[in-house]
C-alpha positions in Angstrom: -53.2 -11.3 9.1 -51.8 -14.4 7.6 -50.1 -12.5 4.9 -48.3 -10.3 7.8 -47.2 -13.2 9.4 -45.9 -15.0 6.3 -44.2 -11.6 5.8 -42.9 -11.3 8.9 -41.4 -15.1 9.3 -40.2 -14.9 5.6 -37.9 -11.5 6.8 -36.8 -13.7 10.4 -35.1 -16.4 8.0 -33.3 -13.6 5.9 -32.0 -12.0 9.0 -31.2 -15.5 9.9 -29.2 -16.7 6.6 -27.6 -13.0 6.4 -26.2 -13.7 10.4 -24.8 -17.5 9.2 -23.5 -15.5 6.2 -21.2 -13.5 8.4 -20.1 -16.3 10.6 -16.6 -17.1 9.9 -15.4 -20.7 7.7 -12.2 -21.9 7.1 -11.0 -21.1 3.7 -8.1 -23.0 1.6 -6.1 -21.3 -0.4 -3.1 -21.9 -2.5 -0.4 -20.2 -4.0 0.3 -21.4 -7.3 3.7 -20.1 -8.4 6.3 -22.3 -8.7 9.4 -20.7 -9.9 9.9 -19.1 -6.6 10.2 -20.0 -2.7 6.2 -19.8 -1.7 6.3 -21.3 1.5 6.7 -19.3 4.6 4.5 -16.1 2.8 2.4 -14.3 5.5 -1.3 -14.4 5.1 -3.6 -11.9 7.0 -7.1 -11.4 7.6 -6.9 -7.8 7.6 -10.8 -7.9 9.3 -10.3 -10.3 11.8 -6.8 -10.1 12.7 -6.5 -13.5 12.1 -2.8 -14.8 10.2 -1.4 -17.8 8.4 1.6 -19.1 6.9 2.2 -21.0 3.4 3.7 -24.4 3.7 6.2 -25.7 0.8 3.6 -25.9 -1.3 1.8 -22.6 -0.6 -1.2 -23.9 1.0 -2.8 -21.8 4.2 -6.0 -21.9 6.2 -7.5 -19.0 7.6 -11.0 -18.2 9.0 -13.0 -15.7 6.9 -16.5 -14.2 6.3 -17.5 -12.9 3.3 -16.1 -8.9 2.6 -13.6 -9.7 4.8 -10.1 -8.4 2.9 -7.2 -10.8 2.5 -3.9 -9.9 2.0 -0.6 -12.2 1.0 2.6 -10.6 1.7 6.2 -11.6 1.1 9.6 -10.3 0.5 10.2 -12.0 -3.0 6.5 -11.2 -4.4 4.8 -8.5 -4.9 1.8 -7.8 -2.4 -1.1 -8.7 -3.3 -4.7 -8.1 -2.0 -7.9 -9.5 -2.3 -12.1 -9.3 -0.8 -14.1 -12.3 0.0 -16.8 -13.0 -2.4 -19.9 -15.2 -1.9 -18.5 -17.5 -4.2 -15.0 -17.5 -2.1 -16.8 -18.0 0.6 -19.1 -20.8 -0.6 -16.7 -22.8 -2.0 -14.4 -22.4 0.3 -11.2 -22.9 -1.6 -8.9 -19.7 -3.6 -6.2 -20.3 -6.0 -3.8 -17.7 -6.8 -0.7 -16.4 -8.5 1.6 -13.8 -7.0 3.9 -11.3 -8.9 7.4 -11.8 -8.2 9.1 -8.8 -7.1 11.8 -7.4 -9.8 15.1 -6.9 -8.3 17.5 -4.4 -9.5 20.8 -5.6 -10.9 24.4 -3.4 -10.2 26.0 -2.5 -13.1 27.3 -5.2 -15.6 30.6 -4.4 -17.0 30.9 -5.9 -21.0 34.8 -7.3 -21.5 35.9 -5.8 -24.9 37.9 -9.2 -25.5 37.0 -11.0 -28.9 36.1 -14.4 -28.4 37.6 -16.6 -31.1 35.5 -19.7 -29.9 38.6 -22.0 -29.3 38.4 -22.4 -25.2 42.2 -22.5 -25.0 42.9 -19.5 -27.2 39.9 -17.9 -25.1 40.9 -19.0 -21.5 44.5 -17.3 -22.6 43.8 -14.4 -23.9 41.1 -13.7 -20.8 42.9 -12.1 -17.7 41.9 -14.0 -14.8 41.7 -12.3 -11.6 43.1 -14.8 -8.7 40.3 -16.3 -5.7 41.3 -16.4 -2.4 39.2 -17.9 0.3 39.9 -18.1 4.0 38.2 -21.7 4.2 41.3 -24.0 5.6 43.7 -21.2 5.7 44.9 -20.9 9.9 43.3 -21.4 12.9 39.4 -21.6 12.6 39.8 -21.2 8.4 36.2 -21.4 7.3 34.2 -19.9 10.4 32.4 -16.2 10.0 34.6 -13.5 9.9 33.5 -11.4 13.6 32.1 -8.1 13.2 33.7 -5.1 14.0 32.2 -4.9 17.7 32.4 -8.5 18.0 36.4 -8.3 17.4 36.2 -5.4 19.8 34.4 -7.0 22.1 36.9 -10.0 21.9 39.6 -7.9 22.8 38.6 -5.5 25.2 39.7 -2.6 22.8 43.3 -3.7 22.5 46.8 -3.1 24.5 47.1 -7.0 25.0 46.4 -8.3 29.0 47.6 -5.0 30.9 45.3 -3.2 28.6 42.6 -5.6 28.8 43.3 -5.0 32.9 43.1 -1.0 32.2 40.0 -1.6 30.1 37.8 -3.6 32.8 38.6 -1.1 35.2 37.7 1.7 33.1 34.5 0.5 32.3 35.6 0.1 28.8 35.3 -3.4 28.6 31.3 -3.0 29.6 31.1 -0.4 27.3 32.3 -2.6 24.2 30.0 -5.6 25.4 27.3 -3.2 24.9 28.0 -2.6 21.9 28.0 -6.1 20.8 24.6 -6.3 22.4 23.1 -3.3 20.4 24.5 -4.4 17.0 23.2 -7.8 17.5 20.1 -6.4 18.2 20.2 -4.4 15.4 20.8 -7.6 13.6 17.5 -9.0 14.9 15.7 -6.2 13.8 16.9 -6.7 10.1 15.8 -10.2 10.1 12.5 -9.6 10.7 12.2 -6.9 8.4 13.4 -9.7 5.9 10.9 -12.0 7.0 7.7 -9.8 7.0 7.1 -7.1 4.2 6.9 -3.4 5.1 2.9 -4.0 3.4 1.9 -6.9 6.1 3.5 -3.8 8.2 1.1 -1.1 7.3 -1.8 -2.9 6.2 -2.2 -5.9 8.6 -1.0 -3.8 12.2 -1.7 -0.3 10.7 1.7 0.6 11.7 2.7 3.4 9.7 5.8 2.7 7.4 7.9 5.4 9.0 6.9 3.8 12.0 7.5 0.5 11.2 11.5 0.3 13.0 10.5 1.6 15.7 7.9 -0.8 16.1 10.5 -3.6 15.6 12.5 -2.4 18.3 9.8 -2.2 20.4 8.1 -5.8 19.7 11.6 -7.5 20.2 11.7 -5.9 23.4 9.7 -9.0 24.8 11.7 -12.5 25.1 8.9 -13.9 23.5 9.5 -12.3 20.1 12.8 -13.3 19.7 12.3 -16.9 21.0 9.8 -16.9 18.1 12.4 -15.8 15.8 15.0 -18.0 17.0 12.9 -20.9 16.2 11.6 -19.5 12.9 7.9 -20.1 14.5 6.6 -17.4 11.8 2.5 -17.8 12.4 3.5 -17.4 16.3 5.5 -14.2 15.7 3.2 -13.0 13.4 0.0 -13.1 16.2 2.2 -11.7 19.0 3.0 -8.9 16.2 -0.6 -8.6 16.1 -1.2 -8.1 19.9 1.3 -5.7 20.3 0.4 -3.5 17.6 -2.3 -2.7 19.9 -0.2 -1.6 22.3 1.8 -0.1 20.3 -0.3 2.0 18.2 -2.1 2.9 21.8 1.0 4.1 23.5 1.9 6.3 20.2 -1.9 7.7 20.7 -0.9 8.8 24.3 2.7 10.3 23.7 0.5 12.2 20.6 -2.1 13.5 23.0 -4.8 11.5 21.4 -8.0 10.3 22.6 -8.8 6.2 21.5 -11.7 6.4 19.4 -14.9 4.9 20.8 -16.0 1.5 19.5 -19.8 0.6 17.8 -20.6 -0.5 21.4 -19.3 2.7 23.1 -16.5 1.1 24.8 -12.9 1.9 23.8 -11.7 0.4 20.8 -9.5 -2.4 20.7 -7.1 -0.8 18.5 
């Protein structure tokens, strides 16, 4: 009898340390490469839908348990992935390197010109095509050249003021603000492509890359997301990514005909 309840109490504290195994710690982690940018990189806990940014010197907290999968996403490195062990999770603290991501140079045309090594003779023989820059040249020399719709926009299509009349009339005028309003959108939704990679995009939300526009458009539908933008609060736009995901992939679920899978508890999943 004493035996059984030695047994019995010895398997009650294993349950017990295996429960305070799973219960989430803070881990440290660093990114150790220093010939490229590592701050701003996104960090995801792919189990716990938890996220984190790098500061300058690639350091990020996030709350993990021990199997939980990691992954480190950036547009200048290579993705990178990686599972909590017992000793990650003991210590508390990860170093690692990230591959940077190999871009593809145009086509580099060789000059056939012999170099004599005498700069003069060299600078003479070289033809020099002339620079011309629009800084300090006219009226408001050195500001961004408008777009296309943006001059368009500006003008109300052309024709001067009796066809600027014609044109807010028409409708045309509205029609060419909308324009504007689209491409700047557009705009938007290239930025934060820039920002997050197309991995953070499939692994982190499960949005499918074909998908992964579409889910853009649809995130930066809400104020929120672009006042997040706006202010380059990364982590912020990163968790609202996370919540509407949900939404997101739930709605897709619908238009596909497809029922929500049921959760461990038997209520509907959360995503």
């Amino acid at each position: 009898m004493k035996r059984y309840l030695f047994f019995s109490l010895c398997t009650v504290c294993l349950a017990i340390t295996s429960l305070s195994a799973q219960e989430p710690v803070i881990l440290q982690g660093q990114v150790l490469n220093d010939t490229i940018e590592k701050a701003s990189l996104t960090v995801v806990n792919i189990n716990l839908q938890k996220g984190a940014i790098t500061n300058q010197n690639g350091l990020f907290k996030i709350p993990v348990r021990v199997n939980d999968t990691i992954n480190i996403s950036a547009v200048q490195y290579e993705p990178r992935e990686f599972v909590v062990t017992q000793r990650i999770y003991d210590r508390r603290t990860t170093e690692l390197y990230l591959v940077p991501k190999i871009t593809e140079l145009d086509n580099v045309t060789i000059s056939n010109i012999d170099l004599t090594g005498n700069l003069e003779k060299d600078v003479a023989s070289t033809p020099l095509r002339p620079y011309i820059s629009t800084v300090g040249f006219g009226p408001g020399g050195g500001k961004p050249i408008p777009t296309a719709e943006e001059r368009r926009a500006m003008s109300g299509g052309g024709g001067g003021i009796l066809g600027n009349l014609i044109n807010a009339i028409s409708g045309r005028a509205k029609l060419l603000q909308r324009h504007l309003e689209v491409a700047n959108f557009q705009l938007k939704v290239e930025r934060i492509r820039e920002r997050f990679s197309d991995t953070l995009y499939m692994k982190a939300l499960n949005i499918p890359e074909p998908l992964i526009e579409d889910f853009v458009f649809y995130a930066l539908e809400d104020p929120k997301s672009v006042a997040y933008l706006k202010e380059d609060r990364l982590l912020e736009l990163l968790e609202f990514f996370m919540e509407k995901s949900v939404v997101y992939r739930e709605n897709k679920r619908k238009e596909a005909g497809i029922k929500s899978p049921p959760s461990e508890d038997g209520n509907k999943q959360r995503a």
